[in-house]
VEXBA-541640 format. One line per field, with one value per residue (C-alpha): residue number from 0; residue in three letters; chain; z, x, y. Coordinates in steps of 0.25 Angstrom, whole numbers, plus 5000, padded with zeros to 4 digits. Each point is the difference from the previous one (the first is absolute). Layout:
// VEXBA-541640
i = [NUM; ...]
aa = [ALA; ...]
ch = [A; ...]
w = [Z; ...]
u = [X; ...]
v = [Y; ...]
//
This chain:
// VEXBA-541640
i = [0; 1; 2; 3; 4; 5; 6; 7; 8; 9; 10; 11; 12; 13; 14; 15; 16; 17; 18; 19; 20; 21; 22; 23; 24; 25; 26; 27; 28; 29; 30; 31; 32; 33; 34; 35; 36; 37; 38; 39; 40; 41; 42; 43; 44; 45; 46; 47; 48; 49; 50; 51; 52; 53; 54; 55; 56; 57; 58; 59; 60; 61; 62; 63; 64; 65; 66; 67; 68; 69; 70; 71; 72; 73; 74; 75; 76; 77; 78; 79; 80; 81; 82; 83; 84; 85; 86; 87; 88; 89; 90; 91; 92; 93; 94; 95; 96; 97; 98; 99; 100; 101; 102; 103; 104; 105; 106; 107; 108; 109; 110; 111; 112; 113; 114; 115; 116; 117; 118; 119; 120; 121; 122; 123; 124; 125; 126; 127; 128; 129; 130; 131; 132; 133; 134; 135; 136; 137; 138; 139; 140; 141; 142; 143; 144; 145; 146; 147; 148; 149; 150; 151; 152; 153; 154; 155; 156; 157; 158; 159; 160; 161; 162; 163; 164; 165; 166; 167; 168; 169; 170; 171; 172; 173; 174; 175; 176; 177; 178; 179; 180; 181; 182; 183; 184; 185; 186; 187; 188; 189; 190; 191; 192; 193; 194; 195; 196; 197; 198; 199; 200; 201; 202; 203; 204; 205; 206; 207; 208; 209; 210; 211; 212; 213; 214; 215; 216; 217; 218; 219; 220; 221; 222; 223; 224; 225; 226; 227; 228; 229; 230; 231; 232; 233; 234; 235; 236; 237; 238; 239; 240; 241; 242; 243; 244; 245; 246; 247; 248; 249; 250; 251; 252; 253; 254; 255; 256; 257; 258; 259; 260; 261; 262; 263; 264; 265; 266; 267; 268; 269; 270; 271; 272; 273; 274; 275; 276; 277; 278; 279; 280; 281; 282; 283; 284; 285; 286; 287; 288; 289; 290; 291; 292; 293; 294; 295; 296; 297; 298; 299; 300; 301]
aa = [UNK; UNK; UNK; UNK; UNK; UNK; UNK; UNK; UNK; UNK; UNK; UNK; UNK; UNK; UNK; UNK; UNK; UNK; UNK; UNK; UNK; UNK; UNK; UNK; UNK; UNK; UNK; UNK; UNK; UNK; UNK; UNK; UNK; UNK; UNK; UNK; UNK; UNK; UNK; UNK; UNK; UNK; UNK; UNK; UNK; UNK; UNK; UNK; UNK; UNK; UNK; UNK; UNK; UNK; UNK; UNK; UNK; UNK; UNK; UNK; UNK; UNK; UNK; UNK; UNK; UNK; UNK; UNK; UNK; UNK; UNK; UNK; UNK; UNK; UNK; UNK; UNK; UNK; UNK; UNK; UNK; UNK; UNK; UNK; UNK; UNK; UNK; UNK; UNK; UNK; UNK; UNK; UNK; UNK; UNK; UNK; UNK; UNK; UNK; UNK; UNK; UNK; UNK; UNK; UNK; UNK; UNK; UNK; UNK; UNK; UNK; UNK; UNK; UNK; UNK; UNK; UNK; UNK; UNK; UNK; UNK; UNK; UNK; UNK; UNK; UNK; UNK; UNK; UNK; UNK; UNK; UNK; UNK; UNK; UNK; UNK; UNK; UNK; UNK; UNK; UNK; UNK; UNK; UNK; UNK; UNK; UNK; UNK; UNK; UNK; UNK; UNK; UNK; UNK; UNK; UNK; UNK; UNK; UNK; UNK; UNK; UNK; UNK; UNK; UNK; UNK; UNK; UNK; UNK; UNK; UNK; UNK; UNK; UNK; UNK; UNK; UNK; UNK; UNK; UNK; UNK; UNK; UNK; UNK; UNK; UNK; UNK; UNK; UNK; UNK; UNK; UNK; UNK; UNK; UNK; UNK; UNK; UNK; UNK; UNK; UNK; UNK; UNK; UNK; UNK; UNK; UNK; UNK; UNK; UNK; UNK; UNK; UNK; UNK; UNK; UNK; UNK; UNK; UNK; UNK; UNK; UNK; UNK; UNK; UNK; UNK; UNK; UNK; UNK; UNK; UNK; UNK; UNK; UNK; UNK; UNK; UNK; UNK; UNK; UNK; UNK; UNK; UNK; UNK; UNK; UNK; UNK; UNK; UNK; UNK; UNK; UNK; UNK; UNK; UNK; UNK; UNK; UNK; UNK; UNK; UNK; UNK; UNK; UNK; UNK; UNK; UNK; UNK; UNK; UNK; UNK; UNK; UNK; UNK; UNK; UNK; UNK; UNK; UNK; UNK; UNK; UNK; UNK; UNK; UNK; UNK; UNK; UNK; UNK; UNK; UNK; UNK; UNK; UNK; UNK; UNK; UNK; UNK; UNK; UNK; UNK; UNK]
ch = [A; A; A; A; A; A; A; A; A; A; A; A; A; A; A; A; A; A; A; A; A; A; A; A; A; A; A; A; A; A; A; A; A; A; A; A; A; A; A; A; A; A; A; A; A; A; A; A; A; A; A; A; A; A; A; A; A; A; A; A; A; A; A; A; A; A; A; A; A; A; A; A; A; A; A; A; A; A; A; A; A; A; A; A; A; A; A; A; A; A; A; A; A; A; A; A; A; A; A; A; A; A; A; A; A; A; A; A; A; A; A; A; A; A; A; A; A; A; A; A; A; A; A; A; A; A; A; A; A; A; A; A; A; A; A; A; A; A; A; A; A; A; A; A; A; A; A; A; A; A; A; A; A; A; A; A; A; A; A; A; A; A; A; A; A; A; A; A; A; A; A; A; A; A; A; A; A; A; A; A; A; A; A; A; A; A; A; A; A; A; A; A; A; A; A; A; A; A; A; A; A; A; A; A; A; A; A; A; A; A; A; A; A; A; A; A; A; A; A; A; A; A; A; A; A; A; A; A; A; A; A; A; A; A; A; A; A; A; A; A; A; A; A; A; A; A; A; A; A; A; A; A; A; A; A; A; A; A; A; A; A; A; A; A; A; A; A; A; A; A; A; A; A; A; A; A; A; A; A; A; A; A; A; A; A; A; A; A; A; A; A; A; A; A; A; A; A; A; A; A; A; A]
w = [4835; 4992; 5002; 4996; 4986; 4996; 5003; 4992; 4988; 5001; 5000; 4987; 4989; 5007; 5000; 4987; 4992; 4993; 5013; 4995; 5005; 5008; 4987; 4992; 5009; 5000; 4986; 5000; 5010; 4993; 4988; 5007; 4994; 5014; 5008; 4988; 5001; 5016; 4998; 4988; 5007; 5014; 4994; 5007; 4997; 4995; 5014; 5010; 4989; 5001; 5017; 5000; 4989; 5010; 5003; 4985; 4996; 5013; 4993; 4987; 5005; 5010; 4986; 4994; 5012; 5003; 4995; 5008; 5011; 5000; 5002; 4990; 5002; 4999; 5000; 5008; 5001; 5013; 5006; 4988; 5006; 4990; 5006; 4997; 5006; 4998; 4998; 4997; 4987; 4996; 4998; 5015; 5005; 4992; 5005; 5015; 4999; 4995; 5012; 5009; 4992; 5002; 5015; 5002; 4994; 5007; 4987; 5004; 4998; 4986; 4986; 4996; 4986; 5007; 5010; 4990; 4994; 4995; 4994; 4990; 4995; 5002; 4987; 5001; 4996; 5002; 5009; 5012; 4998; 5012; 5009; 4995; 5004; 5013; 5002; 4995; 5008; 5013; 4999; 4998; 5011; 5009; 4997; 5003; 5013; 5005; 5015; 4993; 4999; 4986; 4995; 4992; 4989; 4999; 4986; 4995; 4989; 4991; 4998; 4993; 4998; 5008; 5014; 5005; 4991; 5001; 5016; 4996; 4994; 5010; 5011; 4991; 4997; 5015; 5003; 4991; 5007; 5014; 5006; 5006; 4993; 5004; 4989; 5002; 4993; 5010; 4997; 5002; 5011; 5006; 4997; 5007; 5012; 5003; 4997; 5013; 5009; 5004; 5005; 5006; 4991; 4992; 5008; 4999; 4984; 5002; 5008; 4989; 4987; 5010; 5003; 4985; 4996; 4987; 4998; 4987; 5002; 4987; 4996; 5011; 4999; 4994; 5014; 5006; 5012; 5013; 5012; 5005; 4988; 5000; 5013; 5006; 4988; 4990; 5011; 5007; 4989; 4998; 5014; 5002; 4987; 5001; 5013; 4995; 4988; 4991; 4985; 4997; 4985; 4995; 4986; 5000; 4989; 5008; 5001; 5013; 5000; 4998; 5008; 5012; 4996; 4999; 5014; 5007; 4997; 5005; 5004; 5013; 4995; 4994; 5007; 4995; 5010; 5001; 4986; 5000; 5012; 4991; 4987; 5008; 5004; 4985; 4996; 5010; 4996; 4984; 4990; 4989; 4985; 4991; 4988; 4986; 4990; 4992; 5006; 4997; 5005; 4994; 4989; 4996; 5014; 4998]
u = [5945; 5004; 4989; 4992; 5007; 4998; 4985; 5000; 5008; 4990; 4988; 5006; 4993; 4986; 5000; 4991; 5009; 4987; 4997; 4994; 5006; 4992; 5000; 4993; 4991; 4997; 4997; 4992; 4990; 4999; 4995; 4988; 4990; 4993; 5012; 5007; 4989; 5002; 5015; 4996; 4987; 5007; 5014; 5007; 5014; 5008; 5009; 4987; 4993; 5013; 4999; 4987; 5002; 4995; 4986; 5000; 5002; 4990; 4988; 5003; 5000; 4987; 4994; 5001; 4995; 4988; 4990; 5005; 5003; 4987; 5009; 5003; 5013; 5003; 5010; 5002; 5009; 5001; 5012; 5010; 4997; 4994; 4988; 4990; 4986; 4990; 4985; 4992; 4996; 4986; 5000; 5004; 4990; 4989; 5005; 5001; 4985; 4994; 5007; 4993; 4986; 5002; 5003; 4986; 4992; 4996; 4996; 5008; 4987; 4999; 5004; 5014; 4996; 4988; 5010; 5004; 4987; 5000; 4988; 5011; 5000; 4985; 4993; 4988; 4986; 4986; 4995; 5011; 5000; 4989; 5011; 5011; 4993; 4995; 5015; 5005; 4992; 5003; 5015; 4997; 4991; 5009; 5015; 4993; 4993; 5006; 4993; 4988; 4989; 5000; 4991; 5007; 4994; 4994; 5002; 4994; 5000; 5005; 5013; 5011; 4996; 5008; 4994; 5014; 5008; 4994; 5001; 5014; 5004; 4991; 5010; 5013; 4996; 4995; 5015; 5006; 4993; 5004; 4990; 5000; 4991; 4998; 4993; 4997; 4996; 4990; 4999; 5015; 5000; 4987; 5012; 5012; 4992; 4996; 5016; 5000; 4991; 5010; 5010; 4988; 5004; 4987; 4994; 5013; 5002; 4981; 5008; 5008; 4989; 4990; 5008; 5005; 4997; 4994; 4997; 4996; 4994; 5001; 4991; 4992; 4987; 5010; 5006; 4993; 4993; 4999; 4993; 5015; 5006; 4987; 4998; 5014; 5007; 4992; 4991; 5010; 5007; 4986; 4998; 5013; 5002; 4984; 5004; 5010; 4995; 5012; 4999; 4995; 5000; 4995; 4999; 4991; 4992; 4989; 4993; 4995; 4986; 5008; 5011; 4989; 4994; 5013; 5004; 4990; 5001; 5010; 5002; 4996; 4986; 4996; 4997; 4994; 5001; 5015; 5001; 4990; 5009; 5013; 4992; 4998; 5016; 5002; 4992; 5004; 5014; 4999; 4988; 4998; 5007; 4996; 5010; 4997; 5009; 5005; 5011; 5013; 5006; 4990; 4993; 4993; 4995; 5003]
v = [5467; 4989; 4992; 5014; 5002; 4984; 5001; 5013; 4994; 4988; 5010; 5007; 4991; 5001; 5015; 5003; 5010; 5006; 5008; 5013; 5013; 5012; 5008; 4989; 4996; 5014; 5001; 4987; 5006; 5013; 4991; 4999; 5010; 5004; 5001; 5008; 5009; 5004; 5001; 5010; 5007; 5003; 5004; 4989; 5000; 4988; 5001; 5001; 4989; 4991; 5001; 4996; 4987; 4989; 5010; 4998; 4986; 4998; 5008; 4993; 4986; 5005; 5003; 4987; 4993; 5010; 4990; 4988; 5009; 5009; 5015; 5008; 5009; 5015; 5007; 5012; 5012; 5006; 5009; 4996; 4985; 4989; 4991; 4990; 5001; 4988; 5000; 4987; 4997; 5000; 4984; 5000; 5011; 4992; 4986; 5006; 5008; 4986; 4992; 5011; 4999; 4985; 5001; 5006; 4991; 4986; 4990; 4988; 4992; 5004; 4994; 5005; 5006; 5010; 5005; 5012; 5002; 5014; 5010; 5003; 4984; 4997; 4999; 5008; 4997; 5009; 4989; 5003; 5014; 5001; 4994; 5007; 5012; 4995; 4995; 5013; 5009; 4992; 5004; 5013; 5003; 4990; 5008; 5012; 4995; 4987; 5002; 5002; 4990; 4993; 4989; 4989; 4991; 4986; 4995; 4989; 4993; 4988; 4993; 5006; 5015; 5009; 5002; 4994; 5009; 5012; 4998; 4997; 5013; 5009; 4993; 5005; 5013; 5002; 4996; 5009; 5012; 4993; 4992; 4988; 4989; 4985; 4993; 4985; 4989; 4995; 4985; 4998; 5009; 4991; 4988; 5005; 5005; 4985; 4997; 5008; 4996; 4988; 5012; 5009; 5012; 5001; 5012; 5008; 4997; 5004; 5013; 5004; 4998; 5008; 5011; 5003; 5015; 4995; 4986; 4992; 4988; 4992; 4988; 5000; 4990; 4990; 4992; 4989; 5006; 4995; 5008; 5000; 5009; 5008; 5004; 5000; 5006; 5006; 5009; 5002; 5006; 5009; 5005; 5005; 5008; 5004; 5006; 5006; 5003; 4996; 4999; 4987; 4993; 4986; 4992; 4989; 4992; 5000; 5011; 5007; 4993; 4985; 5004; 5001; 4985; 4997; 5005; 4993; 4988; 4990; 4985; 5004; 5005; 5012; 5013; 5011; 5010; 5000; 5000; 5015; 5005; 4999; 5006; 5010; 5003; 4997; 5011; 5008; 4999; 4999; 5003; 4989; 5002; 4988; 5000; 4993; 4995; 4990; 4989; 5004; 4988; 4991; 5008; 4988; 4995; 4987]
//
């Protein structure tokens, strides 16, 4: 006991004499408008208010940190007992809809500052008004029948004038609605495959791109083509989503009729015929779109 009664007497100078009592901590939290209010619109009394003090000073520290935490509060008056429900915040359901939008779309491939490309942010010119439509019309007809057969596009044309960013946005907005899009740049996807041939992963990384519900093939035309990345990766990629007539997009600066020279021809030799037998899945799978414009990222050209 004596050892009890020096240890309190030690403690005496470290207690803070400045403690506030129930009542003033009371009348500190009815300073807060919003709490005010509820005491005021359900005719709390001050003794039921007083029982509840720590649900109060809860909700007003809650409110404070609502932003960091992403709840909001709200007070609720149930059975003469004083609660707190929590709903998110619109910051939280906004950052939680974009993780989810993200988690559907497959663009690991692509440049970091096209992977939120948005209509909303796209500065529109007469000249890609005939692909916004097209692109438009797709997402119609595709959110009212995904099971149905769609026809992608091929859009050609020059450096620097939107193919990829357009694709870009029709893959976000898809996402928003809850589709799954893979969109891949395909001369770094052509790279990492040969990274894996070493582990023998290439056809299942092939399996994954194949199978995709909609798949963007960005830049395509622009890898250096063997007879390997043509016939064992790139038809491949075309049989499977001919048969399975999956919805199919490509950007190229080549148009179709150069894309053709250009996939016949490799060190190996040149080949015609195989080169007309993936035309025809091409066009099977996407009609050609040949966008005009100026370089934005060079406007000069030089």
């Amino acid at each position: 006991m004596d050892y009890m009664n020096r240890l309190i007497e030690k403690m005496k100078d470290k207690i803070p004499t400045d403690i506030p009592t129930a009542d003033e901590l009371l009348v500190k939290v009815l300073g807060n408008q919003y709490i005010a209010e509820f005491i005021d619109r359900n005719k709390i009394t001050m003794e039921v208010a007083k029982r509840y003090l720590s649900k109060l000073r809860e909700y007003e520290i809650a409110m404070n940190n609502a932003e960091a935490d992403g709840y909001v509060p709200m007070l609720i008056y149930v059975h003469g007992e004083i609660d707190i429900m929590y709903r998110k915040s619109k910051a939280r359901i906004e950052q939680e809809q974009q993780r989810k939008d993200k988690s559907l779309i497959s663009n690991s491939t692509m440049p970091i500052d096209i992977r939120n490309a948005t209509f909303k942010d796209m500065h529109k010119t007469d000249k890609r008004k005939p692909l916004m439509d097209e692109v438009k019309a797709f997402i119609k007809k595709y959110v009212e029948h995904p099971t149905a057969h769609h026809k992608g596009l091929f859009v050609s044309g020059s450096y620097g004038i939107g193919k990829t960013y357009i694709m870009s946005a029709m893959a976000n907005a898809l996402a928003k609605k809850g589709f799954k899009v893979r969109i891949e740049h395909y001369p770094t996807l052509i790279s990492e495959l040969k990274s894996k041939i070493k582990s023998d992963t290439v056809a299942d990384e092939v399996a994954k791109v194949k199978s995709a519900n909609i798949l963007i093939l960005d830049d395509v035309g622009a890898e250096k083509l063997t007879e390997w990345i043509r016939d064992e990766v790139f038809i491949v990629i075309l049989e499977y989503r001919m048969a399975n007539h999956l919805p199919t997009f490509f950007t190229s600066n080549l148009t179709l009729k150069q894309f053709e020279e250009f996939l016949a021809s490799t060190k190996e030799g040149v080949d015609m015929r195989k080169a007309q037998r993936i035309m025809e899945r091409i066009n099977f799978l996407a009609k050609e779109l040949v966008l005009e414009g100026t370089n934005r990222r060079n406007p000069k050209g030089d």
